[in-house]
N, C-alpha and C positions, 0 to 999 in steps of 0.2 A: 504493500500500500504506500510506503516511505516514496520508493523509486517513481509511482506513477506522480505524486505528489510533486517530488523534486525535479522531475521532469516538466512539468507543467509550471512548477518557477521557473524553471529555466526558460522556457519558451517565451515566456509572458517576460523576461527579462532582456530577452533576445530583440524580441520587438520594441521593448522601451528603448533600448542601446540604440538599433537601428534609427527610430524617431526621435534622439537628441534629450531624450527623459530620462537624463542621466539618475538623477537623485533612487527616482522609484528601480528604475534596475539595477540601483545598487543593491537596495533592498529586496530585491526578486533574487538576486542572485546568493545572500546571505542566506536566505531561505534555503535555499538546493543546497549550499555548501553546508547550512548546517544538518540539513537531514543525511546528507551522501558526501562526508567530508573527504572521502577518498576519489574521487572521482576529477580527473583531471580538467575538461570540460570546463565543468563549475567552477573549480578553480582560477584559470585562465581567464578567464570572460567575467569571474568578480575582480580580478588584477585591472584588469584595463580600464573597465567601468570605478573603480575605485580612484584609479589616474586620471582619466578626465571628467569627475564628479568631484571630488575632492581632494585633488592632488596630492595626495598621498603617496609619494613617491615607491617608500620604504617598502612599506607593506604591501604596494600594487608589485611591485619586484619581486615581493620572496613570494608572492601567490603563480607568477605568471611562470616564478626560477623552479618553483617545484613541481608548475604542473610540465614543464619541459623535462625533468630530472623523470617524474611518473611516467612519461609518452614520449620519449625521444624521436621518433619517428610521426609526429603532427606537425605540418608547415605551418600551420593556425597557430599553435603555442609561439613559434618563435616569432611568428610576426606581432606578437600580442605582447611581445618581450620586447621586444626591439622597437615598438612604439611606445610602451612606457619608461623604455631607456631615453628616447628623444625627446618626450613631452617633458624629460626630468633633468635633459641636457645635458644627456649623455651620449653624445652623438659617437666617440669612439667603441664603446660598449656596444652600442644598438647594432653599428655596421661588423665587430668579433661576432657577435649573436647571430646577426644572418648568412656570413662566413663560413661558420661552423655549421648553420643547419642546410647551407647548401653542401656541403662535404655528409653531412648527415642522412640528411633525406633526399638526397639528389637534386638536379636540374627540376625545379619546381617554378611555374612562369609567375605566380607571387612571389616567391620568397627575389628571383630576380626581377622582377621590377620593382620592389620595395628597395634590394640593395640599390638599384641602378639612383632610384630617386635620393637616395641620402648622397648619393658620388661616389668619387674616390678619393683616399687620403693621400694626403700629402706624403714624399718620399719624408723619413725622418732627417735630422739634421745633420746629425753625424750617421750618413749610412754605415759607416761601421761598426757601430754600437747597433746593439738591438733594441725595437719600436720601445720596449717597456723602459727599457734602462732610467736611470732618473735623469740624467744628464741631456736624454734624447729628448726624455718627458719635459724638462724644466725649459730646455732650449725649443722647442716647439709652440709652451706655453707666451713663451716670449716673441718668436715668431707670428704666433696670432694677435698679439696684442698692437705689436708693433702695424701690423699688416689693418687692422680692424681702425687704429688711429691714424695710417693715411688717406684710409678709403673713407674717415668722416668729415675732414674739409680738403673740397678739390684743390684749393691754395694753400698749402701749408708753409712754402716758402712768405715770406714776406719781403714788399718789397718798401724798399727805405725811400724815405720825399728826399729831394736834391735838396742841402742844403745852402745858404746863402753864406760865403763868406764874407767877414765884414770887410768894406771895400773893396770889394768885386763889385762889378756889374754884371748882370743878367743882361743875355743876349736877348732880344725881340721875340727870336723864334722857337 
């Protein structure tokens, strides 16, 4: 009786998700998880809606990381992972996440046009160190910033007024 129950939250929570009602299918979905807390699905699908109803980063992550850990072989999970990586700005996480679930579950035409939409990453800075290294990390972080504060004013150079020396004159033209 529990199953047909929490399946019918589900559904009904499915449709809220889909129509932007976030709030209540959070709630539809807390329902299924607490009746059928093992069930990956539910899980997965209260992660996300948990991420863009109440941004809830933390917890929409270890619901979306464990129903991936439960069903390693669902494109759904990792796309559901890898969008509350980005909604939480975690954009390098999100693109390792669909990485791994293309090596996992194969050439799947979501899981690659989700990676395709985030891009591709930049080479690291010292390619000789590896992506994680801190050094790569910390020099990358600085790269972004540097690169985010010229792309915010077209003019960053300044240009200086001709100054007037005293007794000089100024040409006409």
């Amino acid at each position: 009786m529990s199953e047909i129950t929490a399946l019918s939250e589900f559904k009904l929570g499915v449709e809220m998700l889909r129509d932007a009602r976030l709030d209540d299918a959070v709630v539809r979905f807390r329902a299924a998880v607490d009746l059928e807390k093992q069930n990956p699905y539910y899980l997965s699908f209260l992660g996300v809606a948990m991420a863009r109803a109440e941004r809830n980063w933390s917890s929409a992550s270890k619901l979306c990381e464990m129903a991936v850990r439960m069903k390693h072989n669902e494109p759904q999970f990792y796309l559901h992972l890898s969008e509350v990586y980005t909604s939480a700005g975690r954009r390098e996480e999100a693109l390792m996440t669909l990485d791994r679930a293309l090596s996992s579950v194969g050439p799947d035409a979501r899981l690659q046009q989700a990676r395709q939409k985030l891009g591709n990453r930049r080479t690291p800075t010292l390619p000789f160190l590896g992506r994680q290294n801190i050094v790569n990390v910390r020099l990358g972080i600085l790269r972004n910033r540097i690169s985010a504060w010229r792309l915010s004013s077209p003019s960053r150079v300044r240009s200086t007024p001709e100054r007037k020396l005293p007794g000089s004159v100024q040409s006409p033209i």
